[in-house]
C-alpha positions as CSV (number, residue, x, y, z in Angstrom):
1,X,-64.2,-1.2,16.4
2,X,-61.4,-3.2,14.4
3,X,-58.2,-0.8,13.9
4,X,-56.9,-0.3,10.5
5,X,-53.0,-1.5,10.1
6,X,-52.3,0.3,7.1
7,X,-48.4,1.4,6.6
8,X,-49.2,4.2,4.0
9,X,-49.7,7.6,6.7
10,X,-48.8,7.4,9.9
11,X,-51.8,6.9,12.3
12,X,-52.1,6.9,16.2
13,X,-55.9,5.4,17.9
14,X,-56.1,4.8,21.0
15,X,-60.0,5.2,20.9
16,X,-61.9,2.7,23.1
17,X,-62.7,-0.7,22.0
18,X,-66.2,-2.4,22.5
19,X,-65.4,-4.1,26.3
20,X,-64.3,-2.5,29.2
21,X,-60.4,-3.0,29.0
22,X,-59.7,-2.8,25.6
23,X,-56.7,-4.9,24.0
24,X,-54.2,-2.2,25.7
25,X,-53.1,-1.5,22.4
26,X,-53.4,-4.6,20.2
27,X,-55.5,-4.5,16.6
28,X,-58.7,-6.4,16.8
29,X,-59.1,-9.7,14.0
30,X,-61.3,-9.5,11.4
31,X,-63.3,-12.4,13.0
32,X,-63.1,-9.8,16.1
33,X,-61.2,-11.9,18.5
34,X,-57.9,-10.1,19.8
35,X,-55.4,-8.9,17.0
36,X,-51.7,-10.6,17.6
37,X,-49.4,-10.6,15.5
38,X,-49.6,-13.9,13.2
39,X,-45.8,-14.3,12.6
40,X,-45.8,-16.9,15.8
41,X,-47.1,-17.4,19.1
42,X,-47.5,-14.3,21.5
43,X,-48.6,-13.4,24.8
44,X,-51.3,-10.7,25.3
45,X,-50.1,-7.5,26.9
46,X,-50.7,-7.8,30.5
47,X,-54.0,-6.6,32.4
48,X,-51.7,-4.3,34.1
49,X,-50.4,-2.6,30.6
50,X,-54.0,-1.7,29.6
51,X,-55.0,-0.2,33.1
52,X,-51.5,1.8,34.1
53,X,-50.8,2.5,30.6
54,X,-52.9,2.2,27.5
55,X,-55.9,4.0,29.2
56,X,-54.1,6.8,31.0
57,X,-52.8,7.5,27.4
58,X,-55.7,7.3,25.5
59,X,-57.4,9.5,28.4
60,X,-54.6,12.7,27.6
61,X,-55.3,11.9,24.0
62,X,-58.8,12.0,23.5
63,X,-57.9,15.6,25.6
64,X,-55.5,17.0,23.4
65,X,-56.8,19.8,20.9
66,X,-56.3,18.7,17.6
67,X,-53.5,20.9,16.8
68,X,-51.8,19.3,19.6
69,X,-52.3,16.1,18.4
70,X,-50.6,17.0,15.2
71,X,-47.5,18.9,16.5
72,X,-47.4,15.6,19.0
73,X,-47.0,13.5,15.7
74,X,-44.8,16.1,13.4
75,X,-42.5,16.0,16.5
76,X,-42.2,12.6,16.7
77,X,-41.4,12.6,12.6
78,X,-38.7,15.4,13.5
79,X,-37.0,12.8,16.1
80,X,-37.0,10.0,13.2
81,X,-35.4,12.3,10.7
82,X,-33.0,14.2,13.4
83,X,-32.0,10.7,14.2
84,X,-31.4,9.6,10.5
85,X,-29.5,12.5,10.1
86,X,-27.1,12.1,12.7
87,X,-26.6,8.5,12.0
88,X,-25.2,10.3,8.4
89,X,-23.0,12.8,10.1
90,X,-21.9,10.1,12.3
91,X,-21.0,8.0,9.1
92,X,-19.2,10.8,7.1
93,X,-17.0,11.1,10.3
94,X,-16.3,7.6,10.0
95,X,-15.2,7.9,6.5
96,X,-12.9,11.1,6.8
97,X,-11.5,9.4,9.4
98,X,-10.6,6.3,7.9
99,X,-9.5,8.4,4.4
100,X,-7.4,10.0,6.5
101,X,-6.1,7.0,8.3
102,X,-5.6,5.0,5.2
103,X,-4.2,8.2,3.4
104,X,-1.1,7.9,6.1
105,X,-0.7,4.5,5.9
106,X,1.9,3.0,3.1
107,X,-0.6,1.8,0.1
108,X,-3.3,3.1,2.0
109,X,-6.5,4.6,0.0
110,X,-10.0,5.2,1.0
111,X,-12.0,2.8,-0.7
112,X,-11.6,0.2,-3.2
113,X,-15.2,-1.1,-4.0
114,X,-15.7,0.2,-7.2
115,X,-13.8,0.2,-10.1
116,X,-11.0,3.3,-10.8
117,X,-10.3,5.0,-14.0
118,X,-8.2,7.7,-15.4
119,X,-9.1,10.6,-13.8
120,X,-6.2,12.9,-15.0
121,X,-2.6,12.9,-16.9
122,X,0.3,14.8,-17.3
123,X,3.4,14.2,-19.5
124,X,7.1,14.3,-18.0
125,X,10.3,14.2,-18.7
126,X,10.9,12.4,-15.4
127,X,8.6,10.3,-13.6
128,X,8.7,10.9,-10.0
129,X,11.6,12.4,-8.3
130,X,10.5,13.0,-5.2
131,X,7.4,13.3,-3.0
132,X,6.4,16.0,-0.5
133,X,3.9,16.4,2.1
134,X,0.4,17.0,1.1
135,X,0.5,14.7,-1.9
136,X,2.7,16.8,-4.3
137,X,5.1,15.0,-6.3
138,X,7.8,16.3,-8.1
139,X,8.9,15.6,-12.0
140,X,10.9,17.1,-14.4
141,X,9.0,19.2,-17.7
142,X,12.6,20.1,-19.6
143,X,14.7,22.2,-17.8
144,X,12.1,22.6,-15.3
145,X,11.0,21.0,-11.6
146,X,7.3,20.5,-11.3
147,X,5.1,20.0,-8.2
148,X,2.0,17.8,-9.3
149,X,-1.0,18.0,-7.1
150,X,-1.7,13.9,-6.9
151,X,-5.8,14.6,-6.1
152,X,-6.4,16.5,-9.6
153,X,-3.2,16.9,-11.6
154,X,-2.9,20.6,-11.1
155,X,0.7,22.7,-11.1
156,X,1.1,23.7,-7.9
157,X,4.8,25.0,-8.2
158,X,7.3,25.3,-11.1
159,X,11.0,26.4,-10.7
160,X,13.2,27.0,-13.6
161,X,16.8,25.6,-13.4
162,X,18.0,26.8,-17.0
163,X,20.1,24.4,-19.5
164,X,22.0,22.8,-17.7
165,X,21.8,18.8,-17.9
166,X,19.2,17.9,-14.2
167,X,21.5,15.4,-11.9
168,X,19.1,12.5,-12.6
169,X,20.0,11.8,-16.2
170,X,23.1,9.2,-15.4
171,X,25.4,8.7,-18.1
172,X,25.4,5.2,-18.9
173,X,29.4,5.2,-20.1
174,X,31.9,7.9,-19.8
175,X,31.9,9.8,-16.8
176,X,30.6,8.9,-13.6
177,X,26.7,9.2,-12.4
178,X,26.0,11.9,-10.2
179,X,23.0,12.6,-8.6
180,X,21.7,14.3,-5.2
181,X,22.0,12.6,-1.6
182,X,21.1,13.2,1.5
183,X,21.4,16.6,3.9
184,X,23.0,18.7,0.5
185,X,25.3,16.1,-0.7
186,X,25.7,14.9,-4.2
187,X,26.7,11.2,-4.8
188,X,29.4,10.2,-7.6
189,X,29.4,6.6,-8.6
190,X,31.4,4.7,-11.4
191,X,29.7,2.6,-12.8
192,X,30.2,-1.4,-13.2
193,X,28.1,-3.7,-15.0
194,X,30.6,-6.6,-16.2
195,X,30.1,-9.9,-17.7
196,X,32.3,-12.6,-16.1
197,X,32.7,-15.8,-18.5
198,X,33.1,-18.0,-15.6
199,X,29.6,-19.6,-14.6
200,X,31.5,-21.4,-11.2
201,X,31.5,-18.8,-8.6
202,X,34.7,-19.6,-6.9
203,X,36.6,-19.5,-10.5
204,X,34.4,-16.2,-10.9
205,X,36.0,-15.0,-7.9
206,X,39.2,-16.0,-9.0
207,X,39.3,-14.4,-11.8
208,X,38.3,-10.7,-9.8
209,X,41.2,-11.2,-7.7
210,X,43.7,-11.8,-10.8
211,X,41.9,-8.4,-12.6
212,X,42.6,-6.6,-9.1
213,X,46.1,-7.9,-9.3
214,X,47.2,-6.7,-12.9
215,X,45.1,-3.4,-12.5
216,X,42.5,-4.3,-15.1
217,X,39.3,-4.6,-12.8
218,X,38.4,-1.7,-10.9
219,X,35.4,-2.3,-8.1
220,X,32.6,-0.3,-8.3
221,X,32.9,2.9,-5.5
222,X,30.8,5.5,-4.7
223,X,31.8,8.7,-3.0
224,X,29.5,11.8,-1.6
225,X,30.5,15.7,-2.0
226,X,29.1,18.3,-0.4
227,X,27.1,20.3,-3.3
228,X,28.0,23.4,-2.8
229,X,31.6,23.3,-1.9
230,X,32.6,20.1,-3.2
231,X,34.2,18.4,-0.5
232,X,34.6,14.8,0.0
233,X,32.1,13.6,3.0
234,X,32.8,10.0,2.9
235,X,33.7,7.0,0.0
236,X,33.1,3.7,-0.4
237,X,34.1,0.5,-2.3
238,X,32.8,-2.7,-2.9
239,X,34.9,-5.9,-3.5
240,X,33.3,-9.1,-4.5
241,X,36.1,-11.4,-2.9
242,X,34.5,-14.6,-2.1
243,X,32.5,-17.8,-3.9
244,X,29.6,-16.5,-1.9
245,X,29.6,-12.8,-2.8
246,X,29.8,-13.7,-6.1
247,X,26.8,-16.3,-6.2
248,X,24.3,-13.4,-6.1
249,X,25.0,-12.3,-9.3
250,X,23.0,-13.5,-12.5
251,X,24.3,-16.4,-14.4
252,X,22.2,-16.0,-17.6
253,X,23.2,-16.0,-21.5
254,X,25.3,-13.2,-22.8
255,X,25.8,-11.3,-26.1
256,X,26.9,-14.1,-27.6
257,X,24.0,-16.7,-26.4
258,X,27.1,-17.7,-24.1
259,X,26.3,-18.5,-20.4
260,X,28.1,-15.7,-18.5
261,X,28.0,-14.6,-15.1
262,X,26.5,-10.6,-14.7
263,X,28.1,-8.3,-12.4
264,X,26.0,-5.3,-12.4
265,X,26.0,-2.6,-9.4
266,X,23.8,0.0,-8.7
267,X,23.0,3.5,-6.3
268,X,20.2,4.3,-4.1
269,X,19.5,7.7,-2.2
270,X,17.4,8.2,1.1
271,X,16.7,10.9,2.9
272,X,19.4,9.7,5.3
273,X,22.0,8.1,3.2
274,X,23.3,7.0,0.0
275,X,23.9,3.0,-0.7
276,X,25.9,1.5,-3.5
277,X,24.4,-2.4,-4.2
278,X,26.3,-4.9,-6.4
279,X,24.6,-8.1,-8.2
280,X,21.4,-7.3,-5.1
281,X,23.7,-8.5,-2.6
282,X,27.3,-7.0,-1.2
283,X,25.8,-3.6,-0.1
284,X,27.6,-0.6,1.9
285,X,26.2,2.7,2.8
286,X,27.4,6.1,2.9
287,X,25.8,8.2,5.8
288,X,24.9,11.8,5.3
289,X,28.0,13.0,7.5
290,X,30.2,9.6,5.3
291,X,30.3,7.6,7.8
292,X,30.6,3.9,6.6
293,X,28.0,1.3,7.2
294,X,28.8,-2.2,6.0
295,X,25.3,-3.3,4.9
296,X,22.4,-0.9,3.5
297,X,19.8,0.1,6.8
298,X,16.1,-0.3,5.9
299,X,13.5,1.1,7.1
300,X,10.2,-1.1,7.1
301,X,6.7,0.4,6.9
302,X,5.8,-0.1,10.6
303,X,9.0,2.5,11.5
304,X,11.5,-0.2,12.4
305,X,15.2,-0.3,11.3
306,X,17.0,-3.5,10.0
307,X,20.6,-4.0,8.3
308,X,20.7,-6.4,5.4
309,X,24.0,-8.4,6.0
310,X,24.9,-12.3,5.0
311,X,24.3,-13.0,8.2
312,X,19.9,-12.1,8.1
313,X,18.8,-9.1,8.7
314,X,19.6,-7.5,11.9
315,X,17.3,-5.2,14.0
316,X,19.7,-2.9,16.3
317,X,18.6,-2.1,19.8
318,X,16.5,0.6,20.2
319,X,14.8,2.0,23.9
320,X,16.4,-0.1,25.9
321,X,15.7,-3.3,24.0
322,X,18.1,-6.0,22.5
323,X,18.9,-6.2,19.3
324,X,18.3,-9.0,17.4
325,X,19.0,-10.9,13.8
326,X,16.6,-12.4,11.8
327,X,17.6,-15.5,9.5
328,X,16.7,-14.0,6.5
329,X,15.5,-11.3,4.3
330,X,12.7,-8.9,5.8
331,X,9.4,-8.8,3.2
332,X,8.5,-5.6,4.1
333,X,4.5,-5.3,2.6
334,X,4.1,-3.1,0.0
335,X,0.3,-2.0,1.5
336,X,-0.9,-2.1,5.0
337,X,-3.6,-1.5,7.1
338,X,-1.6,-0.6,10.2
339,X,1.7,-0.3,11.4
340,X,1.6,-3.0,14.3
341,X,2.8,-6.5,11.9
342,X,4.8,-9.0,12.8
343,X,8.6,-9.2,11.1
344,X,8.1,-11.3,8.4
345,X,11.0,-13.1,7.2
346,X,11.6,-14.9,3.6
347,X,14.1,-17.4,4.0
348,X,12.7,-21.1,2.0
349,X,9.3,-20.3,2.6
350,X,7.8,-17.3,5.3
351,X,8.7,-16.7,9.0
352,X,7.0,-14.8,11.1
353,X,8.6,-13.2,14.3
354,X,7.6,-10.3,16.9
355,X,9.2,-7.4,17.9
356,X,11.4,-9.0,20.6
357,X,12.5,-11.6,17.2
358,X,10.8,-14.8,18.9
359,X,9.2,-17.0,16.1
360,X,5.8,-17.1,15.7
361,X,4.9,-19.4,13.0
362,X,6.9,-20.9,9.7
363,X,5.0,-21.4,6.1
364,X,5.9,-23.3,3.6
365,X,5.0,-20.3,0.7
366,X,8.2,-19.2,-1.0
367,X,7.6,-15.9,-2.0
368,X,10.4,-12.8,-2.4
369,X,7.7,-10.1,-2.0
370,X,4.6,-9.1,0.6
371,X,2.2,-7.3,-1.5
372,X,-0.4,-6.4,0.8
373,X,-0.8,-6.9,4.8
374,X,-4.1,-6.0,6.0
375,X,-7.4,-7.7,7.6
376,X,-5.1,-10.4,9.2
377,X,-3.4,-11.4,5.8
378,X,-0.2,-11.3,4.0
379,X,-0.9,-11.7,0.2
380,X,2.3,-12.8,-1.2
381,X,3.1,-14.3,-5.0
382,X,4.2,-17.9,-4.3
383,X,7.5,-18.6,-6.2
384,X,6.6,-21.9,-6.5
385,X,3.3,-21.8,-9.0
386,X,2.6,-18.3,-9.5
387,X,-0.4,-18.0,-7.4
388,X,-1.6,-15.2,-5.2
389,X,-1.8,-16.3,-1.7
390,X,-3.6,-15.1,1.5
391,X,-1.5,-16.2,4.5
392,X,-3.1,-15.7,7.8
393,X,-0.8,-13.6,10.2
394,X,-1.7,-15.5,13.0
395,X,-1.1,-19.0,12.1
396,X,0.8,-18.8,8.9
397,X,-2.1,-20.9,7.5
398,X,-3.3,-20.1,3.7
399,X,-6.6,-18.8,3.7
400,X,-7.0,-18.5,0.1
401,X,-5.0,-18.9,-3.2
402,X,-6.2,-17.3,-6.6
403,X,-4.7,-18.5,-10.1
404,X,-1.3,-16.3,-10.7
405,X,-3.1,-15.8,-14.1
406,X,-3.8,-12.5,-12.7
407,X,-0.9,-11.4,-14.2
408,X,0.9,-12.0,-17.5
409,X,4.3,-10.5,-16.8
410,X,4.5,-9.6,-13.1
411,X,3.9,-7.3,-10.4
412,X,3.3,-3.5,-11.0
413,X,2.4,-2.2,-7.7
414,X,-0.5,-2.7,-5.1
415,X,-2.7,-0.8,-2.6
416,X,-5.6,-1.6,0.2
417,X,-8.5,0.4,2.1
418,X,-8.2,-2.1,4.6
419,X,-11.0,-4.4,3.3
420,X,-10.0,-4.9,-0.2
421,X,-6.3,-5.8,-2.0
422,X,-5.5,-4.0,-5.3
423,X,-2.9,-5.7,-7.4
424,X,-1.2,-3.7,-10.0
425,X,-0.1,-6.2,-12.4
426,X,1.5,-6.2,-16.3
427,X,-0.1,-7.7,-19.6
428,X,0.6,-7.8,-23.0
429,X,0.1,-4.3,-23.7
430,X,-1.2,-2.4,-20.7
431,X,-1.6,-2.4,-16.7
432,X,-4.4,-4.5,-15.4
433,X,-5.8,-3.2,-11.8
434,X,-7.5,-6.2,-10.3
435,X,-9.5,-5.6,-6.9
436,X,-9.5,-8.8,-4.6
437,X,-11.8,-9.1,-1.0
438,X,-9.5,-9.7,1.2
439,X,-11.7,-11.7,3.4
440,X,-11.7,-14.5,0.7
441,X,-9.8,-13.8,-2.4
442,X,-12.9,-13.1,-4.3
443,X,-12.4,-10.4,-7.7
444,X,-14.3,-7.9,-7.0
445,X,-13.6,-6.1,-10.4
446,X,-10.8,-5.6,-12.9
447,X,-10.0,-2.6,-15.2
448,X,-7.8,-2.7,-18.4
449,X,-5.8,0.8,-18.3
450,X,-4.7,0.7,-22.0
451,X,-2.6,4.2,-21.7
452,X,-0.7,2.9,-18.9
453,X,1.8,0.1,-19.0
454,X,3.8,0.8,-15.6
455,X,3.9,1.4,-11.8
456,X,0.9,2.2,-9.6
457,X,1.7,3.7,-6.4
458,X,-0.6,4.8,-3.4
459,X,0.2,9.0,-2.9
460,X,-1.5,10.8,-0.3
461,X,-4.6,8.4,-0.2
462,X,-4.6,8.9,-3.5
463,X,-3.4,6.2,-7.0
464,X,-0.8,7.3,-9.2
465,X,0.1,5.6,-12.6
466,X,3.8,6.3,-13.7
467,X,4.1,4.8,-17.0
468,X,8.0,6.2,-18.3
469,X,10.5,4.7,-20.7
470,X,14.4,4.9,-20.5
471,X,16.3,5.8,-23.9
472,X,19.7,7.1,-24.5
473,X,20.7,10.6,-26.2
474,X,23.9,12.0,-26.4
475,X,25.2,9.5,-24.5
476,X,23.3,10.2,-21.9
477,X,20.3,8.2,-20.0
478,X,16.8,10.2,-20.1
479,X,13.2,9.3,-19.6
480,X,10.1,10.2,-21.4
481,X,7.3,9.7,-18.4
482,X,3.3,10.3,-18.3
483,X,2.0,10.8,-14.6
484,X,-1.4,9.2,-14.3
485,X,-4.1,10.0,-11.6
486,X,-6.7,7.0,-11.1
487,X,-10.2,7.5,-9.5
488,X,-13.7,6.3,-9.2
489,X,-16.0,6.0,-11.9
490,X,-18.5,8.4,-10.4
């Protein structure tokens, strides 16, 4: 008797064939010869198949009641589904894991395949001030601090701090900015933004030094207070004294259309110390307790500690190991996938160095910014022609380059699940989000957010729009800001 192979109900015969063997298993032909499978060449179970096996079985089925047979057969469907299900639970584990992995990680989200829209949105008064554990970010709604849930949008907190004028709105002339720093401190900086006729930086310099002389140039300092009781912790000055120094500052056009030189300084708070910058160079830090630190001490995402100084960027010793300095500037990634990278090192083009500082490999890509480190790349804008470049972290080789026309008027912010880059970039009139596969620069997909023409930071595992506008009132410099959560489509 031929056996029927059809795939619609499941079906189990292991009734005799005509002969005394059988085929131990095997279908008959239609032309009755033995049934093999016709996708190539195959051997015939053995003799020793159909007399140990095939018959034994088809002996204890033929004796099984047919109930049996049936639960035989459900039971064999629960294994199938049991299986399939555990294969899911074994996924979803996978996933939370990896959220939460990701959701730790600088940049990190869960996944990037799909596209991402505006999921919720809440207008401020602030941007972001500060972020705490659990994804809550904090902004300013008038007089008031607000905690913002990042996953939803919600008010989770609100705390009313009356009339009085918040620390963050820095007066742009007049008196000093103030602002919080670091272990109850507040900072006080006078502000210095100056426009030096002289183009030649050693006449620049000059010129500085004759100001100092007669009492009409001031350098830009920067002192911390205690908050409560007001007492001086530690000050700080800056001095552009040299041709060098003053090289880092912007030559460009002035008022006038006349080329002038721009001295501009500026403040930065930590949660270990306060740093006054001037023209993105000369740098000194104030430590919680004001101590004085010449440089400004960065930490990367992979929980290392460098100073930037003229010299490169030096990495102190730490358990038991040598310091070391780096010739150059450290490009620490905006979005990673772990926290294990090389140091890599802008300086001409890229250099990449390990933990003990011993070079690894040198590129020729000029770039001033890592955008995303993950899946054995660096994506990096090259200086050069605009382009996005993948370089690989083990060679330093490009792997890919896309067309810098992924952005009209620069960066805005990036992210990664580890498989996928997200590049935050500026147009015309809005923020473009523009997925890329890491594995070979292929778009994946690109959304237009008209509603949002700023930043987009990673919060929590989660993608935060900050679009917010400076403007002057009273004198004083506020911000009108709109928080913007951005999730999948479905």
């Amino acid at each position: 008797m031929a056996r029927r192979r059809d795939r619609d109900p499941l079906q189990i015969d292991l009734s005799p064939d005509d002969g005394d063997l059988g085929d131990g298993g095997w279908a008959d032909a239609p032309d009755g010869s033995a049934g093999l499978p016709t996708d190539g060449p195959v051997d015939p179970p053995p003799v020793w198949f159909a007399t140990r096996v095939a018959r034994p079985l088809r002996e204890r089925w033929r004796g099984m009641p047919r109930r049996l047979r049936v639960g035989v057969v459900s039971g064999a469907a629960v294994v199938v589904a049991v299986t399939v299900a555990g294969v899911a639970v074994v996924d979803a584990r996978a996933e939370a894991a990896h959220a939460e992995r990701m959701a730790a990680l600088p940049g990190g989200v869960a996944d990037l395949s799909e596209p991402v829209t505006e999921t919720w949105r809440v207008e401020t008064d602030a941007g972001v001030l500060a972020v705490f554990p659990g994804g809550v970010v904090v902004t300013q709604d008038g007089t008031d601090l607000l905690g913002v849930d990042v996953a939803d949008g919600s008010e989770v907190w609100r705390h009313e701090l009356g009339p009085a004028r918040l620390p963050y709105a820095a007066t742009v002339d007049g008196p000093p900015e103030m602002g919080p720093a670091a272990d109850g401190g507040v900072y006080v900086f006078d502000h210095v933004d100056e426009v030096l006729p002289e183009l030649d930086p050693q006449e620049a310099a000059d010129a500085l030094a004759d100001g100092r002389a007669a009492g009409t140039w001031e350098d830009p300092s920067l002192r911390v207070e205690d908050a409560l009781t007001g007492e001086l912790r530690g000050e700080a000055t800056i001095a552009l004294r040299t041709a060098h120094e003053v090289a880092r500052c912007e030559a460009d056009d002035g008022p006038g259309g006349e080329p002038v030189r721009w001295l501009v300084s500026s403040v930065g708070v930590t949660t270990t110390a306060t740093y006054l910058s001037v023209c993105n160079g000369a740098s000194t830090t104030l430590a919680a307790d004001g101590t004085v630190v010449d440089g400004f001490p960065s930490p990367t995402v992979d929980g290392e500690t460098y100073l930037a100084t003229d010299a490169g960027s030096v990495v102190p010793a730490a358990d038991g190991e040598d310091g070391f300095t780096l010739p150059g500037f450290v490009l620490d990634p905006v979005a990673v996938d772990s926290t294990d990278g090389p140091w890599l090192v802008g300086r001409g083009g890229i250099t990449a160095y390990d933990t003990a500082g011993e070079e690894l490999w040198s590129s020729d890509t000029r770039t001033g910014r890592v955008v995303v480190r993950a899946d054995g790349v660096a994506v990096v804008q090259n200086d050069a022609d605009g382009t996005f470049d993948a370089v690989d972290l083990d060679t330093g080789k490009v792997r890919w380059t896309i067309d810098g026309a992924v952005g009209t008027y620069g960066w805005a912010g990036a992210a990664t699940d580890g498989a996928v880059a997200l590049l935050a970039v500026q147009g015309a009139e809005s923020t473009e989000l523009v997925a890329l596969d890491l594995g070979d620069g292929v778009e994946l997909w690109r959304t237009s957010h008209g509603a949002l023409d700023g930043e987009v930071f990673s919060v929590d595992g989660h993608l935060l729009g900050v679009d917010e506008e400076y403007m002057i009132a009273d004198g004083v410099q506020v911000s009108d800001a709109v928080l913007v959560g951005l999730g999948p489509t479905s």
